[in-house]
N, CA and C atoms of all chains as a GROMACS GRO file, in nm:
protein
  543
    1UNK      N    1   1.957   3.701 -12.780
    1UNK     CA    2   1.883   3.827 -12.787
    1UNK      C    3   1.793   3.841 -12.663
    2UNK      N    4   1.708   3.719 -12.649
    2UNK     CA    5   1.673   3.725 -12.521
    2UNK      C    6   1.717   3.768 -12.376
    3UNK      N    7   1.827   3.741 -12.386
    3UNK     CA    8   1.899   3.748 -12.274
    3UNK      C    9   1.949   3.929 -12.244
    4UNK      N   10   1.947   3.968 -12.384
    4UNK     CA   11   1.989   4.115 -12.332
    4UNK      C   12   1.839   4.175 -12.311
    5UNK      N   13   1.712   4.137 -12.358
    5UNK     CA   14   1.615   4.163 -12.310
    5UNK      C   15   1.597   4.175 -12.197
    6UNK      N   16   1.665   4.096 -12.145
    6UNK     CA   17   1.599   4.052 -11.969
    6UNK      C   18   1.731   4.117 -11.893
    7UNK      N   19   1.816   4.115 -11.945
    7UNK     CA   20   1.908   4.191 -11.876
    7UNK      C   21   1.885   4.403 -11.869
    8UNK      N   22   1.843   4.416 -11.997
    8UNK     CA   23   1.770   4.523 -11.989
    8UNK      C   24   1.648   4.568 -11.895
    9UNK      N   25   1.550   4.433 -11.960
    9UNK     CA   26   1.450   4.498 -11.787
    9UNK      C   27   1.476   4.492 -11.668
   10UNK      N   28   1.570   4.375 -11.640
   10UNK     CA   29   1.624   4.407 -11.465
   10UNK      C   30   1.662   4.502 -11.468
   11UNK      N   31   1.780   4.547 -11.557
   11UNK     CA   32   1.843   4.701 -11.490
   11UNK      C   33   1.707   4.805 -11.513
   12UNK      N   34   1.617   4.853 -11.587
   12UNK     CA   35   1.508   4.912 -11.588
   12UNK      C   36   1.462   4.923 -11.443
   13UNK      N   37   1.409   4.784 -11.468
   13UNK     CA   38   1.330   4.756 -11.323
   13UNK      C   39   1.367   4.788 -11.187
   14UNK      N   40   1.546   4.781 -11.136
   14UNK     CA   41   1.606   4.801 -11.003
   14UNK      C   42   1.627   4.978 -11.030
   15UNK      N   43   1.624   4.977 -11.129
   15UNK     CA   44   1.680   5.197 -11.122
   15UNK      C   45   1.518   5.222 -11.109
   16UNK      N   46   1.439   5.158 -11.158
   16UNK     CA   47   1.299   5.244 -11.119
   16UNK      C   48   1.273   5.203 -10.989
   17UNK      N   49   1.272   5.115 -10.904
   17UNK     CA   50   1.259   5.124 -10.810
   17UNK      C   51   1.342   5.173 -10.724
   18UNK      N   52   1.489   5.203 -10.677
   18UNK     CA   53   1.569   5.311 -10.658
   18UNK      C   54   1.542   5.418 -10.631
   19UNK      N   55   1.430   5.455 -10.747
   19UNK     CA   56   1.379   5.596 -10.792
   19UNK      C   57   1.282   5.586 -10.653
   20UNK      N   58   1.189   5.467 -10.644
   20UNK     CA   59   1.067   5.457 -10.607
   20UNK      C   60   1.108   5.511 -10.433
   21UNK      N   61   1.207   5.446 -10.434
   21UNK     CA   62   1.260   5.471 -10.273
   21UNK      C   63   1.289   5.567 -10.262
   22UNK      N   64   1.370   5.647 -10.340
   22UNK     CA   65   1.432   5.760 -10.301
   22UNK      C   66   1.324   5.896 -10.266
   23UNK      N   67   1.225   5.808 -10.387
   23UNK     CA   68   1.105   5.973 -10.368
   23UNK      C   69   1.022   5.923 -10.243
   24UNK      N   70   1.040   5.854 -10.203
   24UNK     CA   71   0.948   5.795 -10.082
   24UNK      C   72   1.071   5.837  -9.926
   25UNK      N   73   1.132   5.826  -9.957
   25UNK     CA   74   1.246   5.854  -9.857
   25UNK      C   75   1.240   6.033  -9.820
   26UNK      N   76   1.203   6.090  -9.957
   26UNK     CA   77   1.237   6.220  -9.984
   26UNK      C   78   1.103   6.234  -9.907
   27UNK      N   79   0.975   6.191  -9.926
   27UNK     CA   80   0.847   6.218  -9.872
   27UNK      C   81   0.869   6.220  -9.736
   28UNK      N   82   0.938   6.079  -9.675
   28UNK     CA   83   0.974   6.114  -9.510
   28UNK      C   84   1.020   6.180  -9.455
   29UNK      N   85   1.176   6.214  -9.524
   29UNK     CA   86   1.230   6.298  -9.454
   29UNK      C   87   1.246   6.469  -9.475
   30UNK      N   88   1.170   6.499  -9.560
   30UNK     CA   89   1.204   6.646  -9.624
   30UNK      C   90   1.136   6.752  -9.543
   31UNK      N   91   1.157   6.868  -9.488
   31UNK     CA   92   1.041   6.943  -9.400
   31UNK      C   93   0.945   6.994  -9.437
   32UNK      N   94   0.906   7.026  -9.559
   32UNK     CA   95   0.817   7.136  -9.567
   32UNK      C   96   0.722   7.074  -9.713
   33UNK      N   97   0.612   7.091  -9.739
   33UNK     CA   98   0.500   7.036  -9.811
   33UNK      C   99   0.622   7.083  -9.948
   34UNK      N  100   0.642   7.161  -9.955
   34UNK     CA  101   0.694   7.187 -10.104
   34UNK      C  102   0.795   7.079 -10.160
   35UNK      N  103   0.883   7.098 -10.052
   35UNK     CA  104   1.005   6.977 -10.060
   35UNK      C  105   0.910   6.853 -10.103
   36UNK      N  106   0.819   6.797  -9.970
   36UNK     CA  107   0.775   6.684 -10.035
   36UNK      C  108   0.734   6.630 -10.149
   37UNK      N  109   0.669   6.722 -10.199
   37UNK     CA  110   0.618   6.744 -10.351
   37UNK      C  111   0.736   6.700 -10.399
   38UNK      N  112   0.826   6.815 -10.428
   38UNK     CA  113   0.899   6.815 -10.570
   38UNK      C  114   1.002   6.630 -10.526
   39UNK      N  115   1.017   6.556 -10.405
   39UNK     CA  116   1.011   6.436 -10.410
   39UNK      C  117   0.958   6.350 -10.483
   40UNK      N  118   0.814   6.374 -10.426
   40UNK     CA  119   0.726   6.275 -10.486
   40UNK      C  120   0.722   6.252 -10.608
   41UNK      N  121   0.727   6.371 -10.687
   41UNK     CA  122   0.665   6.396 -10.851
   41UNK      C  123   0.789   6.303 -10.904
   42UNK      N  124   0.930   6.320 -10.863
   42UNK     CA  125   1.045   6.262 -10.871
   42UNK      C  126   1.026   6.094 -10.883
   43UNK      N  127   1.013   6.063 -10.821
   43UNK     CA  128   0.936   5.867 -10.791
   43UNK      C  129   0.792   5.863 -10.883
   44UNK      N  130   0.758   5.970 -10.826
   44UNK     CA  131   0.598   5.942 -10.987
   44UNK      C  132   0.697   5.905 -11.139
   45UNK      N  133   0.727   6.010 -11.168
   45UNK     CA  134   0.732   6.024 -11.314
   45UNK      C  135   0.846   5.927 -11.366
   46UNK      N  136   0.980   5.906 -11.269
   46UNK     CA  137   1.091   5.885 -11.356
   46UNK      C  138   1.066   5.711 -11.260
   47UNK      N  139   1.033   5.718 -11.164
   47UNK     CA  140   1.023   5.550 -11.110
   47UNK      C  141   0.978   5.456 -11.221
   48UNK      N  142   0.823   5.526 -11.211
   48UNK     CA  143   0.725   5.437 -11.280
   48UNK      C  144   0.765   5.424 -11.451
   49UNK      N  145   0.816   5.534 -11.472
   49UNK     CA  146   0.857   5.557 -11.634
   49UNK      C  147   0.994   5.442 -11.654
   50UNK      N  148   1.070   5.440 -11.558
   50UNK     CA  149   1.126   5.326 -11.580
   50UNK      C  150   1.112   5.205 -11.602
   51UNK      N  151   1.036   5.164 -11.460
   51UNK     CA  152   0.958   5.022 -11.469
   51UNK      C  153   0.876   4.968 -11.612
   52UNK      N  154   0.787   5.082 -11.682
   52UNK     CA  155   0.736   5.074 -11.762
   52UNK      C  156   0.820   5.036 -11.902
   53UNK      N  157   0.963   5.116 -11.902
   53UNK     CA  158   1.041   5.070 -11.988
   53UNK      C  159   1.087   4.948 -11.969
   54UNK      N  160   1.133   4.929 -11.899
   54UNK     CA  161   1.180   4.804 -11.874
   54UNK      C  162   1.072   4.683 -11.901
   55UNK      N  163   0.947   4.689 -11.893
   55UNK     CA  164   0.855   4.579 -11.875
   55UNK      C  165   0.834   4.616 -12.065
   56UNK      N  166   0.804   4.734 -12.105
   56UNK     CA  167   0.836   4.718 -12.219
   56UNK      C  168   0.854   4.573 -12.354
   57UNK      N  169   0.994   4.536 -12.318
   57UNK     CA  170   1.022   4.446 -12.444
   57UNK      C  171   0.947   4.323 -12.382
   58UNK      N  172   0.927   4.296 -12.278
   58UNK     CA  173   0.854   4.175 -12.196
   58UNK      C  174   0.669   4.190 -12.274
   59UNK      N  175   0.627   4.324 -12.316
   59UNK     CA  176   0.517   4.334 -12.321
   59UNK      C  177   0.454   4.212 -12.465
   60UNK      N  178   0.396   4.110 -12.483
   60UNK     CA  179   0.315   4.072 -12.572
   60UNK      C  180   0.305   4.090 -12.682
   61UNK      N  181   0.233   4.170 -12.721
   61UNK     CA  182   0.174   4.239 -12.854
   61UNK      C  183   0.191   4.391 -12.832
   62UNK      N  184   0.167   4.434 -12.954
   62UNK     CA  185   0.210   4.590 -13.023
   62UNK      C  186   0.130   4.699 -12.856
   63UNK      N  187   0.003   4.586 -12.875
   63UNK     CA  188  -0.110   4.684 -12.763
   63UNK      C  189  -0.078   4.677 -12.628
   64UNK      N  190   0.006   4.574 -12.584
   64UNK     CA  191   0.042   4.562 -12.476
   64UNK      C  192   0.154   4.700 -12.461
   65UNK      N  193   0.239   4.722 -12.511
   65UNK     CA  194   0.373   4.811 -12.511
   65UNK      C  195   0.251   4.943 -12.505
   66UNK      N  196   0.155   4.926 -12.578
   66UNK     CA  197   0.079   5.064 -12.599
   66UNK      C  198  -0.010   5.121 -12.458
   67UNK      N  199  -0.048   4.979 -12.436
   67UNK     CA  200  -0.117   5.019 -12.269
   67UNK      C  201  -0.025   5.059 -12.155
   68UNK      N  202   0.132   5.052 -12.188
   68UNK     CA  203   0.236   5.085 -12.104
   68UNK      C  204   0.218   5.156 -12.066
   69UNK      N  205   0.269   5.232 -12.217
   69UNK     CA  206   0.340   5.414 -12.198
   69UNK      C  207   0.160   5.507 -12.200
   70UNK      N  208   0.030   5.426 -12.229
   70UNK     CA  209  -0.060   5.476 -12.154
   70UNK      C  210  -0.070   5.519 -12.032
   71UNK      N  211  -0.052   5.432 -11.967
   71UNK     CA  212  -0.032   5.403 -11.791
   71UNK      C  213   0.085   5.547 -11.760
   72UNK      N  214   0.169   5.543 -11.814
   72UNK     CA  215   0.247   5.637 -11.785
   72UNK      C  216   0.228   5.782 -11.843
   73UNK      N  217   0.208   5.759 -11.952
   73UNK     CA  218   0.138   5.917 -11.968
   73UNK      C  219   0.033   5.979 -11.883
   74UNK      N  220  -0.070   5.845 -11.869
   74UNK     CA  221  -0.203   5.911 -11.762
   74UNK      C  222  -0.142   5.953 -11.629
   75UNK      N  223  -0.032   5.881 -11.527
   75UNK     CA  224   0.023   5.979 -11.468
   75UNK      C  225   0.112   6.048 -11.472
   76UNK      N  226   0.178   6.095 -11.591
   76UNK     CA  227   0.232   6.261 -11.595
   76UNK      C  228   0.153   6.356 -11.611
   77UNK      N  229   0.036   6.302 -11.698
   77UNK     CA  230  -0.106   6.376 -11.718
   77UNK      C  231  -0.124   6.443 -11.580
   78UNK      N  232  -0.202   6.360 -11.506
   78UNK     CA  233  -0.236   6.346 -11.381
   78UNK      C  234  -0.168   6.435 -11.270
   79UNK      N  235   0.013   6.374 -11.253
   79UNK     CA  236   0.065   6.460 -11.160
   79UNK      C  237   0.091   6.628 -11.217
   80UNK      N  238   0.102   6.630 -11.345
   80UNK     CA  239   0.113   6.757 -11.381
   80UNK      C  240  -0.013   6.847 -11.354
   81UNK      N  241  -0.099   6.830 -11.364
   81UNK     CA  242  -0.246   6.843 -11.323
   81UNK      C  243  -0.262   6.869 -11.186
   82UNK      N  244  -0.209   6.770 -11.076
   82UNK     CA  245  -0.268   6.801 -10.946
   82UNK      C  246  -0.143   6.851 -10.860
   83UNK      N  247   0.039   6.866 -10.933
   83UNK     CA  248   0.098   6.891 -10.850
   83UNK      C  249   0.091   7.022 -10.791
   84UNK      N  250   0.045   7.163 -10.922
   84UNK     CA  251   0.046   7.265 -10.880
   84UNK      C  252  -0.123   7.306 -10.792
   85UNK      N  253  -0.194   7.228 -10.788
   85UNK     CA  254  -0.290   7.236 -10.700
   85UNK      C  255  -0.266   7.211 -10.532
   86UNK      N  256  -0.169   7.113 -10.535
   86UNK     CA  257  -0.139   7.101 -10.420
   86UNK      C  258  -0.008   7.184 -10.374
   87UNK      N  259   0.058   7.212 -10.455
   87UNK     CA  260   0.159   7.346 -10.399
   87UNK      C  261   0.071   7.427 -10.345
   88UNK      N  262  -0.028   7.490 -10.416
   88UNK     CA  263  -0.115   7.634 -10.428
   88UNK      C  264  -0.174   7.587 -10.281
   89UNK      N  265  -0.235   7.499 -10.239
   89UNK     CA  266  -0.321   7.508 -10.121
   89UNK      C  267  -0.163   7.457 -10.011
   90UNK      N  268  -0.031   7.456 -10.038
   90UNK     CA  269   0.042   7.406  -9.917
   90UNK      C  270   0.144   7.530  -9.913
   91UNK      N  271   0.100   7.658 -10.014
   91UNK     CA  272   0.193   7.808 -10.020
   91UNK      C  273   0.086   7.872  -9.979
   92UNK      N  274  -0.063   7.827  -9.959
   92UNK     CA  275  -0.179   7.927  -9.910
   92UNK      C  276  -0.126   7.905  -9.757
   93UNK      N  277  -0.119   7.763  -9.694
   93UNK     CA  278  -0.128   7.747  -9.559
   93UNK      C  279  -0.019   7.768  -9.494
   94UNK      N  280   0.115   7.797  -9.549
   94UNK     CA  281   0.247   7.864  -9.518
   94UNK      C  282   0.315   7.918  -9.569
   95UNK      N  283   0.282   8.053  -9.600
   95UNK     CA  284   0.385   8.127  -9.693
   95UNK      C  285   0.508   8.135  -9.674
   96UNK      N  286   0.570   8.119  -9.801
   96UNK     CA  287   0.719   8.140  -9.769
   96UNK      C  288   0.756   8.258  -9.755
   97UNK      N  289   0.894   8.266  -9.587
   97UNK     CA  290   0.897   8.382  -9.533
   97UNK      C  291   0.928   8.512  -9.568
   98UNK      N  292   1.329   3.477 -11.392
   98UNK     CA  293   1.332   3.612 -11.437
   98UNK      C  294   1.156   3.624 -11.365
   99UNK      N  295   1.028   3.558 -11.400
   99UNK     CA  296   0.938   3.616 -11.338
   99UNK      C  297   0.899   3.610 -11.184
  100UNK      N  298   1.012   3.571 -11.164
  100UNK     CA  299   1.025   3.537 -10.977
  100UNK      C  300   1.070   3.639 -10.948
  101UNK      N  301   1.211   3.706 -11.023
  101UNK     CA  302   1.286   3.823 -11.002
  101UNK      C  303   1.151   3.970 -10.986
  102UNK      N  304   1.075   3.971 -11.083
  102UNK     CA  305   1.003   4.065 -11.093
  102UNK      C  306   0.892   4.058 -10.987
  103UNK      N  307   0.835   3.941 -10.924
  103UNK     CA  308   0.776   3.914 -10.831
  103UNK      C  309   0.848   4.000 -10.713
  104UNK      N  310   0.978   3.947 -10.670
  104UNK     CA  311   1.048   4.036 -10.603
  104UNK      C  312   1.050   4.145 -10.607
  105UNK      N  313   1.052   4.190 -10.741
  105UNK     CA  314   1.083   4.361 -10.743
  105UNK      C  315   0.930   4.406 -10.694
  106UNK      N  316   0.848   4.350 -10.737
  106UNK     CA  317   0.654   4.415 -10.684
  106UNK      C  318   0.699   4.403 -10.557
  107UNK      N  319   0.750   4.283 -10.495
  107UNK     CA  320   0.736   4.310 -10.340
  107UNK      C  321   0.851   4.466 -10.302
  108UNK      N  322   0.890   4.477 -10.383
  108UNK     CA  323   0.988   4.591 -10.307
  108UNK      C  324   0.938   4.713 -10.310
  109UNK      N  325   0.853   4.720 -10.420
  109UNK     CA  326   0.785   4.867 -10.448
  109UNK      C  327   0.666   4.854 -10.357
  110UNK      N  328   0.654   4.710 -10.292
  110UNK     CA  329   0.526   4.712 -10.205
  110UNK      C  330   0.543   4.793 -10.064
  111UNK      N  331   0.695   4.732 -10.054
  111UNK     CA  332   0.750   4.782  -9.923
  111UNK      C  333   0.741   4.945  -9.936
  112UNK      N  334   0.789   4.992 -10.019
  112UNK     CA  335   0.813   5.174 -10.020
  112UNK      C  336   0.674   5.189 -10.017
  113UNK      N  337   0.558   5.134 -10.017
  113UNK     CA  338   0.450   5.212 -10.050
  113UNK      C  339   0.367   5.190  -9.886
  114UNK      N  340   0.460   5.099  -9.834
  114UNK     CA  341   0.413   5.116  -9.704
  114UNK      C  342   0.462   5.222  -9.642
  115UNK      N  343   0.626   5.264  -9.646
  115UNK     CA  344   0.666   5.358  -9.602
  115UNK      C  345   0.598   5.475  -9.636
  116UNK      N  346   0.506   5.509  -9.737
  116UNK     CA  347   0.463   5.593  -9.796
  116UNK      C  348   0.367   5.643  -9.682
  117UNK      N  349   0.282   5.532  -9.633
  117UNK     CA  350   0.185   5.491  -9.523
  117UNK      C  351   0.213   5.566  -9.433
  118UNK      N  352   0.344   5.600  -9.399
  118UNK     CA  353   0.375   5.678  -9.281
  118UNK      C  354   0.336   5.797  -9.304
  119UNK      N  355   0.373   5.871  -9.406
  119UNK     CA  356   0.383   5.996  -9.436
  119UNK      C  357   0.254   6.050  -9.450
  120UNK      N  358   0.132   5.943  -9.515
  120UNK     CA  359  -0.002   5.952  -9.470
  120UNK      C  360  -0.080   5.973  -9.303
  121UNK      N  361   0.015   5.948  -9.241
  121UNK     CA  362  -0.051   5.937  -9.068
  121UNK      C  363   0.021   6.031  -9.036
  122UNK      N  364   0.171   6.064  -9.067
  122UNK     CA  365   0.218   6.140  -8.948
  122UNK      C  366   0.223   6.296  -9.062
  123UNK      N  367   0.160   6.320  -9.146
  123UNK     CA  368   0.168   6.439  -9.220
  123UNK      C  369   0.104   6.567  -9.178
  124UNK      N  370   0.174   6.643  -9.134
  124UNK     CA  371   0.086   6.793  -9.056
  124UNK      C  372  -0.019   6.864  -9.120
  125UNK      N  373  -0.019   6.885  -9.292
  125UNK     CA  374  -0.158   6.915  -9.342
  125UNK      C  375  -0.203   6.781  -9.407
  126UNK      N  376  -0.291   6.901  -9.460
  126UNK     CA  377  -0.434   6.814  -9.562
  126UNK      C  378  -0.313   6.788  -9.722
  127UNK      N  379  -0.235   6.898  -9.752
  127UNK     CA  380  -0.175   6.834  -9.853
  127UNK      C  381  -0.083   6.720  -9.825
  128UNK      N  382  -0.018   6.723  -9.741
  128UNK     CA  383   0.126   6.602  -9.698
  128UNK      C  384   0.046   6.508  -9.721
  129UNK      N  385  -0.107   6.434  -9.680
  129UNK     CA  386  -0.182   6.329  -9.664
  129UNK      C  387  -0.193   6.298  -9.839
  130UNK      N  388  -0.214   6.402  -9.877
  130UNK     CA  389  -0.299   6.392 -10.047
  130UNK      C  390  -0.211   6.339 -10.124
  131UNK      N  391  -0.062   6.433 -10.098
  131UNK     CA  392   0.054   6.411 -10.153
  131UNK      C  393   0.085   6.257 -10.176
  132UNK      N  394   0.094   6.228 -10.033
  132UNK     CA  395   0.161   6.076  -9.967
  132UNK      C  396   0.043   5.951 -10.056
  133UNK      N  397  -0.102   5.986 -10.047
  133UNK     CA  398  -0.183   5.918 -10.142
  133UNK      C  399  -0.158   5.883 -10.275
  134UNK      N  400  -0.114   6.000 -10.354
  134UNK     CA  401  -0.109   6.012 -10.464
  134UNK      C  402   0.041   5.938 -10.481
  135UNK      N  403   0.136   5.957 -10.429
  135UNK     CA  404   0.248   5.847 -10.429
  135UNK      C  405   0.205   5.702 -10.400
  136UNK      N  406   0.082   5.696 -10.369
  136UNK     CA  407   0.036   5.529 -10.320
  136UNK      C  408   0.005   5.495 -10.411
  137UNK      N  409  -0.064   5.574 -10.519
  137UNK     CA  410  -0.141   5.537 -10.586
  137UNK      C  411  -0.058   5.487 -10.708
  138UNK      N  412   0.036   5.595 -10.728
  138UNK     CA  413   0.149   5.566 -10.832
  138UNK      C  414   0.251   5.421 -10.823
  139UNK      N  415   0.251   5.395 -10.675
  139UNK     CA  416   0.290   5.258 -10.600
  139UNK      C  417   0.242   5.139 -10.615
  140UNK      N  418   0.085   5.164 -10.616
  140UNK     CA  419  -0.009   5.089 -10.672
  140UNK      C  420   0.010   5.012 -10.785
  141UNK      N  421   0.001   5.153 -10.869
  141UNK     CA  422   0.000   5.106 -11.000
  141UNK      C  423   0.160   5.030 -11.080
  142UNK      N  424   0.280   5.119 -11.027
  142UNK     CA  425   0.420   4.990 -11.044
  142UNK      C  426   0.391   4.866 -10.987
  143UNK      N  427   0.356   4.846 -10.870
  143UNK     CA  428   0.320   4.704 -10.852
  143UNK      C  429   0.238   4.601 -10.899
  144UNK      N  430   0.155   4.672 -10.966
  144UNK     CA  431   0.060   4.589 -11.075
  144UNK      C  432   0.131   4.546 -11.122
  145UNK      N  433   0.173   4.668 -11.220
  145UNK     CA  434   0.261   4.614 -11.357
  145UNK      C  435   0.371   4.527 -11.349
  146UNK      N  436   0.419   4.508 -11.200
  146UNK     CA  437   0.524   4.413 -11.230
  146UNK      C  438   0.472   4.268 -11.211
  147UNK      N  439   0.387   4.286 -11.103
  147UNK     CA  440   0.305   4.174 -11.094
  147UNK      C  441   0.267   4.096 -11.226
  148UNK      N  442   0.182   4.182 -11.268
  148UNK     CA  443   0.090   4.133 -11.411
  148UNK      C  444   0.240   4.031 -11.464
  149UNK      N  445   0.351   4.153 -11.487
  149UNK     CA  446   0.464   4.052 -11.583
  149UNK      C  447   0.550   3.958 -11.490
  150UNK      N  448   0.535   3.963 -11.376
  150UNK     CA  449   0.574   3.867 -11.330
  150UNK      C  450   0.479   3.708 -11.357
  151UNK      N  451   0.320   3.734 -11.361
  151UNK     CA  452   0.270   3.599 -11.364
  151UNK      C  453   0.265   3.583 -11.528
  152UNK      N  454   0.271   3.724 -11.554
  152UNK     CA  455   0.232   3.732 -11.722
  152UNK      C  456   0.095   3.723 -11.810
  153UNK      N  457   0.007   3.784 -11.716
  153UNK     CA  458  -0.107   3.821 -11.756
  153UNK      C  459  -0.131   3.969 -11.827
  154UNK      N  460  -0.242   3.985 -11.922
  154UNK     CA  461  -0.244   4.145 -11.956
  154UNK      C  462  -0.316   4.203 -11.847
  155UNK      N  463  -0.422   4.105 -11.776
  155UNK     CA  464  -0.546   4.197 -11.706
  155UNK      C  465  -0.498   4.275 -11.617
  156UNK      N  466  -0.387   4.273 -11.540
  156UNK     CA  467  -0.292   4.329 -11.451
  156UNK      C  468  -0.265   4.461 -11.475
  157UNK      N  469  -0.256   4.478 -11.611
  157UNK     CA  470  -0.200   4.624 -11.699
  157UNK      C  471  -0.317   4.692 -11.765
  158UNK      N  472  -0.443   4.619 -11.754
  158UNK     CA  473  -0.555   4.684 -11.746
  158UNK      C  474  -0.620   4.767 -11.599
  159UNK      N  475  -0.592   4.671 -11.480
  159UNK     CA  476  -0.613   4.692 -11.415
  159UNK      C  477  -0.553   4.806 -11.392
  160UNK      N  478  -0.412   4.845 -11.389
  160UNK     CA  479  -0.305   4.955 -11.359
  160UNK      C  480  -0.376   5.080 -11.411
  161UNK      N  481  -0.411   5.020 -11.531
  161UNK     CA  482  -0.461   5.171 -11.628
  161UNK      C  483  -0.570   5.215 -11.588
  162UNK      N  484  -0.646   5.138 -11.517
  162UNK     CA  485  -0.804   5.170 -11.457
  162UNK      C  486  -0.759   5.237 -11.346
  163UNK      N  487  -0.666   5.221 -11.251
  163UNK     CA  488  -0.605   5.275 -11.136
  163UNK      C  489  -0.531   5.440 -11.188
  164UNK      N  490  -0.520   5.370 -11.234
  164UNK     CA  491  -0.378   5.549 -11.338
  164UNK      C  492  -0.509   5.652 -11.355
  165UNK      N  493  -0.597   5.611 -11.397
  165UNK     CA  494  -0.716   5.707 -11.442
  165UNK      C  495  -0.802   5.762 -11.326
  166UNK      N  496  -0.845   5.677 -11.223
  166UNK     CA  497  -0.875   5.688 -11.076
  166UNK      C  498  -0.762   5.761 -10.972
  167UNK      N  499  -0.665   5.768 -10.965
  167UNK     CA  500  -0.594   5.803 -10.890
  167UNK      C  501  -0.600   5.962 -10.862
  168UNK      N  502  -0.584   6.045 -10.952
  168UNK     CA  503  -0.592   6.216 -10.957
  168UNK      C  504  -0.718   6.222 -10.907
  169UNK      N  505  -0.802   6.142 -10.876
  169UNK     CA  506  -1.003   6.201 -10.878
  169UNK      C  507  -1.002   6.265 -10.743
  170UNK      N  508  -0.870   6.143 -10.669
  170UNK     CA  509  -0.872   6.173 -10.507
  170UNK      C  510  -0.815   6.318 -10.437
  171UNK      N  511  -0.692   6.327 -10.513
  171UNK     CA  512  -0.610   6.484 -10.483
  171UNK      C  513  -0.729   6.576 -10.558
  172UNK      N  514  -0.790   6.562 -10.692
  172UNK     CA  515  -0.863   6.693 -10.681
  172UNK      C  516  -1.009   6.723 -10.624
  173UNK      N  517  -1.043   6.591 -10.591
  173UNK     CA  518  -1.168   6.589 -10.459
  173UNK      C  519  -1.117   6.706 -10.369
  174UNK      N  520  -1.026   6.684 -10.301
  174UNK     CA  521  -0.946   6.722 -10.191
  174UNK      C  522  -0.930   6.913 -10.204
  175UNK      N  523  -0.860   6.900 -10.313
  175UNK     CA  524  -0.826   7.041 -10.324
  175UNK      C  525  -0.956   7.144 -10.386
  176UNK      N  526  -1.061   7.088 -10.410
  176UNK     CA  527  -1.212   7.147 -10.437
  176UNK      C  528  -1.239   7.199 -10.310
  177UNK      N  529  -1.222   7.065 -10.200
  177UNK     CA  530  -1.311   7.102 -10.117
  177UNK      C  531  -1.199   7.146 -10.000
  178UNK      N  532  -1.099   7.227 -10.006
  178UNK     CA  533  -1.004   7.169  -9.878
  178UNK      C  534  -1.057   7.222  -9.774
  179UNK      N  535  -1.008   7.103  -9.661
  179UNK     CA  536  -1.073   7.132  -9.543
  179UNK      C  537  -1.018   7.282  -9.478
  180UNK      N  538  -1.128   7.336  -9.394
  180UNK     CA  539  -1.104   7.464  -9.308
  180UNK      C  540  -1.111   7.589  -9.433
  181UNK      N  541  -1.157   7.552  -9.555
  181UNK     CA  542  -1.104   7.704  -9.630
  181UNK      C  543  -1.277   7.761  -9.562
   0.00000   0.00000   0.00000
């Protein structure tokens, strides 16, 4: 049983980081503040939401699994919160044409 | 297996350097905030794998203290943005 545990969080663990690259890749190479965004939020939400699953069955106690998907809610909280703030001030400083 | 995950923190360490770039060479005030706020999220996966890599909880406390700190910085930013 163990073993599919751990075989579960590796695969967790390498697709969230995958994720982590790709939205970081997307941050480098994309042109325009908007693009970057809708990257980033991409590696925020589904990277870290992975990792978190994956570390999951590894977690301790009931509270440990609970401080996880904390961690991860506080940033969907979070990016949902500040992504359209930062669109709004990067569509003030270049409108689209 | 907690060596493996050691590895994996170092890999999410690496993207969060690349992230670094996008912080220096970013043409506004958002690309910088943006690129932060991906650090921060970088940050905080690397805790967490950390923590379960040595297998401590304080690690995943720490993360959560970071998760909660992280937004303070993008909406500092967008209160005050520069040049308005």
């Amino acid at each position: 049983m163990s073993l599919l545990a751990d075989a579960f969080t590796v695969f967790c663990v390498v697709a969230g980081i995958g994720f982590f690259a790709a939205g970081t890749a997307g941050l480098l190479r994309f042109p325009d503040t908007g693009s970057r965004l809708h990257a980033l939020t991409k590696a925020d939400h589904l990277g870290l939401g992975l990792i978190v699953l994956g570390l999951l069955p590894r977690a301790e106690a009931l509270g440990g699994a609970f401080r996880l998907l904390a961690i991860w809610g506080l940033v969907l909280l979070a990016s949902a919160a500040t992504g359209p703030l930062l669109a709004r001030i990067a569509q003030r400083r270049d409108p689209p044409a | 297996m907690s060596s493996l995950l050691g590895v994996a923190a170092f890999a999410v360490l690496l993207t969060l350097l690349l992230g670094l770039v996008r912080v220096l060479r970013g043409p506004q005030a958002a690309d910088r905030i943006a690129a932060a706020q991906l650090l921060g999220t970088t940050g905080i996966a690397a805790l967490l794998l950390w923590g379960a890599a040595v297998g401590s909880a304080t690690h995943t406390d720490l993360a959560l203290t970071l998760a909660v700190l992280a937004p303070f910085a993008t909406i500092a930013m967008v209160r005050k943005e520069p040049g308005e």
